[in-house]
Steps between C-alpha positions, in 0.01 A plus 500: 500500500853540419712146462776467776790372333551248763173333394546549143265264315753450252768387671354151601536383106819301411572737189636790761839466659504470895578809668676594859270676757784751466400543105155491595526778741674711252238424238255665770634809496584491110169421465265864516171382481253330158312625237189420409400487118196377295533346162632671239714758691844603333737482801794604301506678189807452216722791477448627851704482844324311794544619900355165584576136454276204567431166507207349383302326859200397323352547154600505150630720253733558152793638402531682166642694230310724270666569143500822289207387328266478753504095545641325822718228539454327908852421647360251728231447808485614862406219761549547854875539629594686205720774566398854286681806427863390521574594178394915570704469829830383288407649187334878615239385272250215418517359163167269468187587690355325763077433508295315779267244343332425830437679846880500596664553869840608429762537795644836462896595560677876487686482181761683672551230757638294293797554561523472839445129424799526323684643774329318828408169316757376211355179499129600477601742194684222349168401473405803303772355220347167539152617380674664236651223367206297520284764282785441265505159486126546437510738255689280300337150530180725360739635199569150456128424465376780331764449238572148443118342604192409302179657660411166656827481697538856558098469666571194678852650662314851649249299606706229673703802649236618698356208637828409604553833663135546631614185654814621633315765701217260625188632224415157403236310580469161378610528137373885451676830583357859426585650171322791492658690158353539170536285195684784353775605746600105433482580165724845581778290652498219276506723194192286371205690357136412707322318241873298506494453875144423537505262260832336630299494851240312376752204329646490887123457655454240222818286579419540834807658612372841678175687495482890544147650624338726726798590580629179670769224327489159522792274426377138520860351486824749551737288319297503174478842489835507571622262197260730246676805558860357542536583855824500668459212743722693758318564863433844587734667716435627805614934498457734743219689639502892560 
């Protein structure tokens, strides 16, 4: 059955922004109904315009580009509360792909909508900017990485970034969280080849620092993991829900 916004499961977690029952309300009738989609579903393709925006309920998926030659570089990694498609709504176009890697309920919102947010709600499509600026905050923190790291820090910072933000959105357990990629779309972000990352994996499970398998992480102590891959220390702000 379809999610009322009012009893979004999402909303409960400290990560998302409070919001006014008059916000809420709106987001009801922004809101057009969810999509179901198994594993391994593109949901947006590069290159193409998109009538429909979501946000990610439940599931997991990957953002990524695919170069002239056939090989792929991933952008980053859907969790739930991620917002999709902005870019094609702004842009006309998307310009990386988007992939489920689980079963994935997606909210789904008119494209064309949008900017009646604009015009009814300023301050809910500040929040629009907001998640923009966070993706590039992102985007460069994983430059950072991916150009300055060795392949032990560069493995122990993606892997401390989503237990922290598994955590964020209430998917741990204990000390695991689900992490159900592939060895080599870590490998596709990181810009590591898989006998590098697998290898690199195993030196983490040795020092005892975070174990990857059957699709589940486990991160024994946070602020170890942390230290290996020269984590910021700054808390995780909370950002707005749509």
């Amino acid at each position: 059955m379809t999610v009322d916004c009012t009893a979004c499961p999402l909303r409960k977690n400290a990560l998302f922004s409070p919001m006014t029952e008059e916000e809420v309300a709106f987001m009801r009738r922004f809101k057009t109904g969810e999509l179901q989609v198994t594993g391994g579903t593109q949901i947006l393709l590069e290159g193409s315009g998109a009538a429909q925006l979501y946000t990610c309920l439940s599931g997991h998926g990957l953002r990524y580009k695919t170069l002239s030659n056939g090989r792929r570089q991933v952008v980053s990694f859907v969790l739930p509360g991620d917002f999709i498609g902005l870019q094609a709504s702004v842009m006309g176009e998307m310009h990386h792909s988007v992939e489920s890697t689980t079963d994935m309920t997606l909210c789904v919102f008119n494209r064309a909508d949008i900017w009646t947010l604009f015009k009814s709600f300023p301050t809910r499509a500040f929040d629009l900017t907001f998640l923009a600026a966070v993706e590039e905050h992102f985007l460069g923190e994983a430059l950072a990485t991916v150009g300055q790291k060795g392949a032990f820090e560069k493995l122990a910072w993606s892997l401390h970034r989503f237990f922290t933000r598994a955590d964020a959105v209430g998917l741990v357990r204990g000390a695991q969280c689900p992490l159900p990629y592939r060895q080599q779309d870590l490998a596709d972000a990181l810009g590591l080849s898989l006998v590098h990352t697998n290898k690199t994996l195993a030196r983490l499970r040795g020092q005892g620092l975070a174990d990857w398998s059957d699709g589940r992480l486990t991160v024994p102590d946070v602020a170890a993991l942390a230290e290996a891959g020269l984590v910021d220390a700054a808390r995780m702000q909370t950002r707005p829900l749509i």
